[in-house]
VEXDREN-2710 file (C-alpha; in Angstrom, 1 decimal):
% VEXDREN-2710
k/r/px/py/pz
1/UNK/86.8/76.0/221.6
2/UNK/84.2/76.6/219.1
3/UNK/86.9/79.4/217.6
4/UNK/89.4/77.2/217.3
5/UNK/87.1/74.7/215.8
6/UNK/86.1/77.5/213.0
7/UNK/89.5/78.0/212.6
8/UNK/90.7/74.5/211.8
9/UNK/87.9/74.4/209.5
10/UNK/89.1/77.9/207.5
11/UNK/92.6/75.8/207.4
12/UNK/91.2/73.2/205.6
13/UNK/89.1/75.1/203.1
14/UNK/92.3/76.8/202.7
15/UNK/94.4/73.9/202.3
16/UNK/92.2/71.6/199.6
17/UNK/92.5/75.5/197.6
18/UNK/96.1/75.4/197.9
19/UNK/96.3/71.3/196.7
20/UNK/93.8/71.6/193.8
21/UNK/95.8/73.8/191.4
22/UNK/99.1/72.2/192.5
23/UNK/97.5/68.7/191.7
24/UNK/95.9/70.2/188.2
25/UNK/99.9/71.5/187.7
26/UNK/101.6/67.6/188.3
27/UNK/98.3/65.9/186.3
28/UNK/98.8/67.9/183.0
29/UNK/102.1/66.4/182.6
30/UNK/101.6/62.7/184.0
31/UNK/98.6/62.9/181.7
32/UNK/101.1/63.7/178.7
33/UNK/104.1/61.1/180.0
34/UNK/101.3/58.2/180.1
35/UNK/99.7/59.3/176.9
36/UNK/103.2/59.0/175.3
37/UNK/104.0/55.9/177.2
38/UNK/100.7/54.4/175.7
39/UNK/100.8/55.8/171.9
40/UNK/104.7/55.0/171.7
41/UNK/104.1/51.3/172.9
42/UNK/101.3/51.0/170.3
43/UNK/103.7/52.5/167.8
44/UNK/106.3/50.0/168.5
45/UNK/104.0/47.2/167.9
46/UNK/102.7/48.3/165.1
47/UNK/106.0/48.7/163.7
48/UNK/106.9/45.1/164.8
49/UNK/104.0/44.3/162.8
50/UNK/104.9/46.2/159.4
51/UNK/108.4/44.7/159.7
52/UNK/107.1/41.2/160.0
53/UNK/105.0/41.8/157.1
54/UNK/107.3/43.7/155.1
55/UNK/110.0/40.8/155.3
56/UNK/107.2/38.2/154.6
57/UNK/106.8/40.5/151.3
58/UNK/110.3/40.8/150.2
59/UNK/111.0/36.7/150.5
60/UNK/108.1/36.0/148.7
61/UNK/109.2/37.5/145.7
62/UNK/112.4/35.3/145.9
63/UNK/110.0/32.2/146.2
64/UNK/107.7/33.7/143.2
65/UNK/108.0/32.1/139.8
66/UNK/109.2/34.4/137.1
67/UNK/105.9/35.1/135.2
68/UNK/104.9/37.0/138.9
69/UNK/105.7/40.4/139.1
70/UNK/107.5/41.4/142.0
71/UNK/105.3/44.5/142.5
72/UNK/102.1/42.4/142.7
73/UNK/103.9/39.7/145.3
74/UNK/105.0/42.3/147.4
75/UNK/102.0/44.2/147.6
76/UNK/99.9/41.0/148.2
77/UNK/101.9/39.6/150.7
78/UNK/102.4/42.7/152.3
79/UNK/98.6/43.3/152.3
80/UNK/97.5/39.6/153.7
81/UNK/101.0/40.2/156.3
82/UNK/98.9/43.2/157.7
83/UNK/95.4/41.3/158.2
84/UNK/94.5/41.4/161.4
85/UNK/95.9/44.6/162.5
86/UNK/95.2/48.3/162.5
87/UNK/96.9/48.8/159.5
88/UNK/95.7/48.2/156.1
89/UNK/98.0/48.9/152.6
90/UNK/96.3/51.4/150.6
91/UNK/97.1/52.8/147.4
92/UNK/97.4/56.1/148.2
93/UNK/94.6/57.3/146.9
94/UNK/91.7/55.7/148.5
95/UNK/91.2/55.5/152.5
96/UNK/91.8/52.8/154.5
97/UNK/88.5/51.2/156.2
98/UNK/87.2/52.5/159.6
99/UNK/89.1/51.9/162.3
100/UNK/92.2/51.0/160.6
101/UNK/95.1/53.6/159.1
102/UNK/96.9/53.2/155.8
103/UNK/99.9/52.0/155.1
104/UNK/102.0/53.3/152.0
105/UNK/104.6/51.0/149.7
106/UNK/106.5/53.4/148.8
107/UNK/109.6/51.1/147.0
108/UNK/109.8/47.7/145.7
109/UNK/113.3/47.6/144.7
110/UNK/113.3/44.5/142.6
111/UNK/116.5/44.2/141.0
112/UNK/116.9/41.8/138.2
113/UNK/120.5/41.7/137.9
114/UNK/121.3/41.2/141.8
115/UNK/118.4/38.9/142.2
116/UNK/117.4/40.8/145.3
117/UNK/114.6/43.1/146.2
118/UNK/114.5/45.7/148.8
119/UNK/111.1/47.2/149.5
120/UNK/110.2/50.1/151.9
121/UNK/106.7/50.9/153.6
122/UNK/105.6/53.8/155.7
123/UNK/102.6/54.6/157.7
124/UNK/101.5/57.3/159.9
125/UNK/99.7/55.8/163.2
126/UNK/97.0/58.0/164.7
127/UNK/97.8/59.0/168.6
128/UNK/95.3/59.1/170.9
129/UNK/96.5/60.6/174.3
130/UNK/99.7/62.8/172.7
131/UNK/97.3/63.9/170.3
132/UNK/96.3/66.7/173.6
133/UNK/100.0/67.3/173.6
134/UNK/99.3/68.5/169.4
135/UNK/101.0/65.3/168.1
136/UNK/98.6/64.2/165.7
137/UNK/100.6/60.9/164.5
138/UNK/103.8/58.6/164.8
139/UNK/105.4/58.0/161.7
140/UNK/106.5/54.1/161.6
141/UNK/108.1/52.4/158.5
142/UNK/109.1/48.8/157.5
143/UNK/112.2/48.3/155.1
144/UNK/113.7/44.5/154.0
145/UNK/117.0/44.1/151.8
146/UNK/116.6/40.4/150.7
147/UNK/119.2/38.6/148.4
148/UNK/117.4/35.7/146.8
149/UNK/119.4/32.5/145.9
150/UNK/122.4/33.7/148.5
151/UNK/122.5/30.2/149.5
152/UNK/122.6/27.8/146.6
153/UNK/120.1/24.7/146.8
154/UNK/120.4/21.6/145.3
155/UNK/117.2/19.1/145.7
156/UNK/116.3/16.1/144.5
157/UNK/112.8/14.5/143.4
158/UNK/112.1/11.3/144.1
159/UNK/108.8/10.7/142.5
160/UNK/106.4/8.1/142.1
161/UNK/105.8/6.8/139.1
162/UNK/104.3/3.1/139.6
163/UNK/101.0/1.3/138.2
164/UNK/98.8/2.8/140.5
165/UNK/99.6/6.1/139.6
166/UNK/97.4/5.7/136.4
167/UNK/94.5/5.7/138.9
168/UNK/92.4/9.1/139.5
169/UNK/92.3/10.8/142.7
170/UNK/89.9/13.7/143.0
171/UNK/88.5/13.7/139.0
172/UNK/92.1/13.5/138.0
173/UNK/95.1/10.9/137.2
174/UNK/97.7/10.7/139.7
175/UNK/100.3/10.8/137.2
176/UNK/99.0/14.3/135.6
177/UNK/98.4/15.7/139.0
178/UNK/102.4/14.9/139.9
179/UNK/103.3/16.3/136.6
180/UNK/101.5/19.9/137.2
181/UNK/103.2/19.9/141.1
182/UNK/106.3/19.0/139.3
183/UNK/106.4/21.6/136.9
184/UNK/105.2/24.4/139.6
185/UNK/108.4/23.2/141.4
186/UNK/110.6/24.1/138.2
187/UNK/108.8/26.9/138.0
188/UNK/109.4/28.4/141.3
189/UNK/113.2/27.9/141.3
190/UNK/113.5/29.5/138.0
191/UNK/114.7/32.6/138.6
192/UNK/117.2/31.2/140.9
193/UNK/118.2/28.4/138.3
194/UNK/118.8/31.3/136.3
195/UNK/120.8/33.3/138.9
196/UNK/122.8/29.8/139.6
197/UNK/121.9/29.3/143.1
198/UNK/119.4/26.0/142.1
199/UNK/119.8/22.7/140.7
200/UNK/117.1/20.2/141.1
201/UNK/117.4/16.3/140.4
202/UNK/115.0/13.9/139.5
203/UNK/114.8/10.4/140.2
204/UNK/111.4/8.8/139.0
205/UNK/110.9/5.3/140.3
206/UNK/108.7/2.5/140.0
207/UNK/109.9/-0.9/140.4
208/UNK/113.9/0.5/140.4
209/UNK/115.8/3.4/138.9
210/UNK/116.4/3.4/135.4
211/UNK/119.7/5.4/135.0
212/UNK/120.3/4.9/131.6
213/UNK/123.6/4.7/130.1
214/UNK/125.2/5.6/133.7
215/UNK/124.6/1.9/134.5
216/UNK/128.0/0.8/133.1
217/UNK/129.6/3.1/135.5
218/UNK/128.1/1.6/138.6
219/UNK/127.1/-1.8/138.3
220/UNK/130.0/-3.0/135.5
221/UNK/129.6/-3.2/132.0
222/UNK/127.8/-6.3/131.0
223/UNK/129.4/-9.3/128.4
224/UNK/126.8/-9.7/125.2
225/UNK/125.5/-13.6/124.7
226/UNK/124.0/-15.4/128.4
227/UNK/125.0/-17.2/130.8
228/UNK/123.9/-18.5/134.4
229/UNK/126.3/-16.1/136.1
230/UNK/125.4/-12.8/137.7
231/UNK/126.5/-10.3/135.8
232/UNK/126.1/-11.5/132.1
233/UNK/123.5/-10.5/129.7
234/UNK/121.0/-13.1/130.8
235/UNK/120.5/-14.8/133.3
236/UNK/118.4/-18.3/134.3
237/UNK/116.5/-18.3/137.4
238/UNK/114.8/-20.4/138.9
239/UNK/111.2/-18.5/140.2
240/UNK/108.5/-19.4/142.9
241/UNK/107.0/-22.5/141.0
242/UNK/110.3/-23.8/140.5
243/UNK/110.3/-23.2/136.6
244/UNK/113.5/-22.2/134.9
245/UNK/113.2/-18.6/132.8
246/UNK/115.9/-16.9/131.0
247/UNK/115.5/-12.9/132.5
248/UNK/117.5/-10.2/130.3
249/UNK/119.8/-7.4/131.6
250/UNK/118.1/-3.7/131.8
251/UNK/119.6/-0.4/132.7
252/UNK/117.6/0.0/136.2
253/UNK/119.6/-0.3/139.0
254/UNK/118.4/-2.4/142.3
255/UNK/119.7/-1.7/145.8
256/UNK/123.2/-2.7/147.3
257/UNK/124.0/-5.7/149.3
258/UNK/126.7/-5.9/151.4
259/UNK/129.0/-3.6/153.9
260/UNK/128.3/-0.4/151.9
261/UNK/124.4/-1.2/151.3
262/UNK/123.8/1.9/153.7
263/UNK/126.4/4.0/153.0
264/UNK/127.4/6.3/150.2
265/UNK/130.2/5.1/149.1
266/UNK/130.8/5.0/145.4
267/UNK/131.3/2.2/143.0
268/UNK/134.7/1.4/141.6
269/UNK/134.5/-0.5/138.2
270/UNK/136.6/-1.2/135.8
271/UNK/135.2/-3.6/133.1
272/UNK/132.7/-5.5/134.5
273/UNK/134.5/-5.7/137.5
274/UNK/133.1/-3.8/140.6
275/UNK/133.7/-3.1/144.5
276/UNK/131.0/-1.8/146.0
277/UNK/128.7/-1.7/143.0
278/UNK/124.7/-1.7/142.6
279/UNK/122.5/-3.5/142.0
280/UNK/121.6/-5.4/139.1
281/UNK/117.6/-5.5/137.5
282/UNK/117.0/-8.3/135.2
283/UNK/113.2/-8.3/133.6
284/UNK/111.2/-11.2/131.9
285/UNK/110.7/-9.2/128.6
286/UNK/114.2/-6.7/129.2
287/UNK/112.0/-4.0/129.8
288/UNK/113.4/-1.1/132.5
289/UNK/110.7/-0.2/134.9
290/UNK/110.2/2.8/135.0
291/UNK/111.3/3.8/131.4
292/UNK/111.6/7.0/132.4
293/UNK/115.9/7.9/133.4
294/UNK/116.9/9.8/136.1
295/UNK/118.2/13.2/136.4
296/UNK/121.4/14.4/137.4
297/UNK/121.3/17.5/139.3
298/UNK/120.3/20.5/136.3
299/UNK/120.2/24.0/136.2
300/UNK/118.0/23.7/133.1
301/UNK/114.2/24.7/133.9
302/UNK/113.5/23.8/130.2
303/UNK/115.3/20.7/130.6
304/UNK/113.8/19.1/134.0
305/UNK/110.0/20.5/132.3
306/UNK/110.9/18.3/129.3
307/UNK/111.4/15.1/131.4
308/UNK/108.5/15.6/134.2
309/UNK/106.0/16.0/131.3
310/UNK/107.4/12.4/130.1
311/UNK/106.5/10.6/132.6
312/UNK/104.7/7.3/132.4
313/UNK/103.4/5.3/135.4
314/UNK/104.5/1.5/135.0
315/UNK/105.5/-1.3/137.7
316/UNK/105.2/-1.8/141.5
317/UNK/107.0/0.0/144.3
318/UNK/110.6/0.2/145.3
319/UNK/110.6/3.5/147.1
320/UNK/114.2/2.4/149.1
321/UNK/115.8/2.8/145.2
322/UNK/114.3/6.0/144.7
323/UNK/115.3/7.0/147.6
324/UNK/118.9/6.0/147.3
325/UNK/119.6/7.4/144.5
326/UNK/117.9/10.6/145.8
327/UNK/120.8/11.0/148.5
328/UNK/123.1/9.5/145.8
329/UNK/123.0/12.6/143.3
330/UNK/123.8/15.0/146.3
331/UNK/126.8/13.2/147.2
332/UNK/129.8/15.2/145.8
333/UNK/131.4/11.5/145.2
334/UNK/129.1/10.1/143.0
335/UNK/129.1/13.2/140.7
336/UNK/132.0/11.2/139.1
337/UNK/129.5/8.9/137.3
338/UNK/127.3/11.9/135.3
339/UNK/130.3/14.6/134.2
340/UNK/129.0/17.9/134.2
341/UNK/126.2/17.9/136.8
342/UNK/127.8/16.6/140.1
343/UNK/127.0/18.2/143.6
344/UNK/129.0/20.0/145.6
345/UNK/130.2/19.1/148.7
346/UNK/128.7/19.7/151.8
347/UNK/128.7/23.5/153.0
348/UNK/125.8/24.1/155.5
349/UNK/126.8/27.8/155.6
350/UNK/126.5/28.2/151.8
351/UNK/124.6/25.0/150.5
352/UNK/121.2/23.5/151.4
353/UNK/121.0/19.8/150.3
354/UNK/117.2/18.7/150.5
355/UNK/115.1/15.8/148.8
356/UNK/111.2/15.5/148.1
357/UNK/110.3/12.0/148.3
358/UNK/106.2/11.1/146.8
359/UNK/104.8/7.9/147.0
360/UNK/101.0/6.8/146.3
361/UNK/101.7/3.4/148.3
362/UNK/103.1/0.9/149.9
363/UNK/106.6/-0.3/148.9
364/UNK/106.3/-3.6/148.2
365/UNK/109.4/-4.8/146.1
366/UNK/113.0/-5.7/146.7
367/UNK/115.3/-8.0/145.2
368/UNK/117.7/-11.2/145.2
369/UNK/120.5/-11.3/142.7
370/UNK/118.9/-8.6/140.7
371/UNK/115.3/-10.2/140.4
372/UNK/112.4/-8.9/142.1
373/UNK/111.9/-11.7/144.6
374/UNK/108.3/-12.6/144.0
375/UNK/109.4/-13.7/140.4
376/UNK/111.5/-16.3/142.5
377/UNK/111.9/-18.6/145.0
378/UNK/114.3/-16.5/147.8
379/UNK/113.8/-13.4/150.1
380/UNK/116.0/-10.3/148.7
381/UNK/119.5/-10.7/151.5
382/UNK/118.8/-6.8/152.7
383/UNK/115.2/-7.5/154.5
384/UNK/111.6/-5.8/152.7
385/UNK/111.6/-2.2/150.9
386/UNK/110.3/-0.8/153.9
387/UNK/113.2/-1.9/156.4
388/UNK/115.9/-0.6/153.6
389/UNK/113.9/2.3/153.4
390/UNK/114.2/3.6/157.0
391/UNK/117.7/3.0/156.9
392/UNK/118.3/5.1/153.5
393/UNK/116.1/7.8/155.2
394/UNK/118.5/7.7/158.7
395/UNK/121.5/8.0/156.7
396/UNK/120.9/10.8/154.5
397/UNK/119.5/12.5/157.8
398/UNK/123.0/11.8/159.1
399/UNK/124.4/12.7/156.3
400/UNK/122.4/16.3/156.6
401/UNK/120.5/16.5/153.9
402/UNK/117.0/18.0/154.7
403/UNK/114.3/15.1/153.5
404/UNK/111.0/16.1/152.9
405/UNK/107.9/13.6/152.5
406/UNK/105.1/13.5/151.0
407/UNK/101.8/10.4/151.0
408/UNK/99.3/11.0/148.0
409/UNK/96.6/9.0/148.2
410/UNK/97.6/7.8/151.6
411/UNK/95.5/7.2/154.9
412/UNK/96.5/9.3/157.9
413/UNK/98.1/6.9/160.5
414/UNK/98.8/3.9/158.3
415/UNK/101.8/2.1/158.2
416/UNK/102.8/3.8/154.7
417/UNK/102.1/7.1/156.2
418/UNK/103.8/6.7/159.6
419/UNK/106.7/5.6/157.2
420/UNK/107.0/8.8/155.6
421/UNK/106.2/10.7/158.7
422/UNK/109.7/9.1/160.3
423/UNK/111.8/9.6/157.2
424/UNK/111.0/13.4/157.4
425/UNK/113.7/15.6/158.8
426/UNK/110.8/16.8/161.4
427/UNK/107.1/16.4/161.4
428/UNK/106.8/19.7/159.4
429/UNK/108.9/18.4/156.9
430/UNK/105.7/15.3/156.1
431/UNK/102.7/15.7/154.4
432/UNK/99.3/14.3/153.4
433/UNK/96.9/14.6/150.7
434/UNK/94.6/13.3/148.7
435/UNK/93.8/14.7/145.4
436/UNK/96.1/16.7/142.9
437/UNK/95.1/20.5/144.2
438/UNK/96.4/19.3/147.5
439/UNK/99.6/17.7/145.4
440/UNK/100.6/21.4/144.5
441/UNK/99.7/22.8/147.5
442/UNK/102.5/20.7/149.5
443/UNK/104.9/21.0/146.5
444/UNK/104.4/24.7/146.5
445/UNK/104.6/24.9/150.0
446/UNK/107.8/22.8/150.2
447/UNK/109.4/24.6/147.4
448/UNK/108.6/28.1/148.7
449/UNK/109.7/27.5/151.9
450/UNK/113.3/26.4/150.5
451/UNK/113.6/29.2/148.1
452/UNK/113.2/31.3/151.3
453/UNK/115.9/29.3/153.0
454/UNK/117.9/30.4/150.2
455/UNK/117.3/34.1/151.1
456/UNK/119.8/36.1/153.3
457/UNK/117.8/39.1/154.8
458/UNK/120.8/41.4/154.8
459/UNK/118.5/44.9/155.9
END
C-alpha cells in the first residue's frame, strides 16, 4: 500500500514537470496574441482620435477668414483636436510631454485655386505588450481632403437697428458691437465670396424696411400732390386723439395684409396698381426708419463692409418686417425686383438657404393702412409684431430655410427670448448674450458652423 502510495506520488511530481514547460510553451504566445489584441485596440482609438482631429483642422481652414493662414489654423486646431489624449502635435524637433507621444503634420495642402485643403498627420504610438514581441511602435496617420464652398450659401442678416441700440452693453454701444460681429461675418465668408460659393443679404430694420428705390416695384409707384386715398403721396389720418395730420410717403415697406400676408408670393404691379403688394409706411416728417436700405443678396465683401459700417440706430421695433424680407431675398421669385442679385432656387443638395435674425428687444410696432398704429386710432388688421412674427418664422421653416436667432441684451426665459428660441430651426440654432464680446462669439460661431456646412469632406 505504502509503495503504491510512493508511487502515485512520483506520478505527480512527474506530471506537474511534464505540464510546467508545456504551459510556459502555450503562455509565450497567448501573452503576445493579448498584448497585440491590447496595443492594436489602443492604436485604433488613437487613430479614431487623430482623424477626428485632423478633419476638425482641415474645416477650419474653410471657416478661417483670409488674413489666417491655413498653416497656423490647421496646426491649432489640430493641436486643441488632440487635448485630452495621448498624443500631442509637436514640431518635430522638440519632444512631446511625459506620458504623451508626438504627433507629426507632415502636409497642409492648402490650395488657393481649388479652395480646398488636404492635410496629412502621422504618429508613431508606443506598444506596450508587443513591444516583448520587438515591436517597438504602431505607426497611425490622419489625412482629410476638404473642398471648401462645395455647397454654395446664401444667408441673410436681419439686424437690429432700432433706438435702443444706441444704448451700451458691457462698456460698449450696441450698435458698434453689431457692426464688429457683422463685419467678422463678411470676413469669414470671404474667401468663399471670392470662390463664388457665398452671398450674404442684409436687411437692417427698425421700425420697417427701407428698400429704397425697390419700393416702386412692390408696393406701386406713388402719384406726386396728396390725397386722402391709400396709396398717394400723402395721406390724412386721423390718430389716437382724434386729430387730423397729413403723414408723407417713404420708401420703407410695412407687412402684407391679406391672403398672401404669410406667404411668399411676389407682387405684381404695374403703375400704381398691385395684387399682392406690401405694405405701405407713411411718417409724420417723411422720414424712412431705418435710413439705412437693404441688401440684396452680394458676393461683394467690400460692398456688405461698406453698408454694416453705416449703420445708424433709429426707431422702435418691427422685427416681423425684418424678418420677412429676410426670407423674401432667398426666394428665387422675388429676385425679379433687384436684377442682378436674385437667389437661386431651392437645391438642398447644392444650396444652403439660412438667416441670422438679432434683436435687442421686444417688437412692439405694426401697422394699419401703412401707419404705425399707435400714431392712430385702429389696431394693425394682421394681429401685434410678435403674432406676425411667429408666423414669418413657421413659414420660412417650411419653406426650409435654416433660421438662426439671436437676443442681445435679452433676459433668459422672457417672452422676447422664448420668441426667438421658437423661431430657431432647433434650440442650437438660438442664442443669448449680453455684451458685444459675446455678440461675436455667436456670430462667429453661427458663421463658422455654416462655412463648414459648405464643406464636402471628400478623403
Amino acid at each position: 500500500m505504502q509503495k503504491l502510495n510512493n508511487t502515485d506520488s512520483l506520478y505527480l511530481k512527474d506530471s506537474r514537470g511534464t505540464v510546467v514547460p508545456l504551459f510556459g510553451l502555450i503562455v509565450i504566445p497567448m501573452l503576445a496574441i493579448t498584448g497585440a489584441a491590447i496595443d492594436i485596440g489602443q492604436a485604433i482609438s488613437a487613430e479614431r482620435t487623430l482623424q477626428s482631429a485632423i478633419d476638425s483642422a482641415a474645416l477650419a481652414v474653410c471657416s478661417a477668414s483670409p488674413n489666417e493662414d491655413p498653416n497656423d489654423v490647421v496646426k491649432a486646431f489640430l493641436a486643441a483636436g488632440l487635448t485630452g489624449s495621448r498624443m500631442q502635435l509637436t514640431d518635430g524637433t522638440t519632444a512631446a510631454a511625459s506620458g504623451k507621444f508626438p504627433v507629426q503634420l507632415t502636409q497642409v495642402g492648402f490650395n488657393a485655386d481649388e479652395n480646398s485643403v488636404n492635410p496629412i498627420a502621422t504618429a508613431a504610438m508606443p506598444t506596450s505588450l508587443l513591444r516583448l514581441s520587438g515591436i517597438a511602435d504602431i505607426t497611425i496617420n490622419g489625412q482629410a481632403k476638404v473642398r471648401c464652398g462645395a455647397k454654395d450659401l446664401e444667408l441673410s442678416m436681419v439686424l437690429d437697428v432700432t433706438g435702443s441700440m444706441n444704448s451700451f452693453a458691457g462698456g460698449k454701444r450696441k450698435i458698434d458691437s453689431l457692426k464688429d460681429a457683422g463685419l467678422d461675418v463678411i470676413s469669414i465668408f470671404e474667401r468663399n465670396m471670392t470662390a463664388g460659393a457665398t452671398r450674404v443679404a442684409l436687411v437692417p430694420f427698425s421700425e420697417a424696411v427701407n428698400v429704397g428705390d425697390v419700393a416702386s416695384k412692390v408696393r406701386g409707384e406713388i402719384t406726386s400732390g396728396t390725397s386722402q386715398n391709400p396709396g398717394q403721396a400723402g395721406y390724412t389720418f386721423t390718430n389716437e386723439n382724434n386729430e387730423y395730420k397729413a403723414y408723407q410717403i417713404t420708401n420703407c415697406v410695412s407687412e402684407r395684409v391679406g391672403g398672401q400676408a404669410w406667404t411668399s408670393t411676389p407682387p405684381s404691379c404695374s403703375g400704381k396698381n398691385c395684387t399682392h403688394p406690401v405694405g405701405l409706411v407713411y411718417t409724420s416728417d417723411g422720414i424712412c426708419r431705418p435710413q439705412n436700405e437693404f441688401m440684396p443678396l452680394s458676393g461683394s465683401a467690400e460692398a456688405l463692409k461698406t453698408a454694416i459700417r453705416g449703420y445708424q440706430p433709429d426707431g422702435y421695433t418691427a422685427g416681423h418686417i425684418g424678418a420677412m424680407w429676410g426670407w423674401y431675398v432667398l426666394r428665387q421669385d422675388w429676385g425679379q425686383f433687384w436684377s442682378g442679385s436674385g437667389a437661386a432656387a431651392t437645391d438642398a443638395d447644392k444650396l444652403i438657404k439660412a438667416t441670422l435674425i438679432m434683436t435687442d428687444g421686444e417688437f412692439n410696432t405694426q401697422y394699419l393702412n401703412g401707419v404705425q398704429d399707435r400714431n392712430r386710432s385702429g389696431t394693425s388688421p394682421n394681429g401685434s409684431s410678435n403674432d406676425q412674427f411667429k408666423k414669418i418664422c413657421d413659414a420660412m421653416k417650411d419653406d426650409r430655410i435654416e433660421v438662426y436667432t439671436v437676443g442681445f441684451g435679452l433676459n433668459a426665459g422672457s417672452a422676447t427670448a422664448e420668441r426667438l428660441r421658437s423661431c430657431a430651426s432647433d434650440p442650437s440654432k438660438f442664442f443669448l448674450t449680453n455684451n458685444g464680446d459675446g455678440l461675436r462669439s455667436v456670430f462667429n460661431a453661427i458663421s463658422r458652423q455654416l462655412s463648414a456646412g459648405q464643406a464636402v469632406v471628400e478623403q
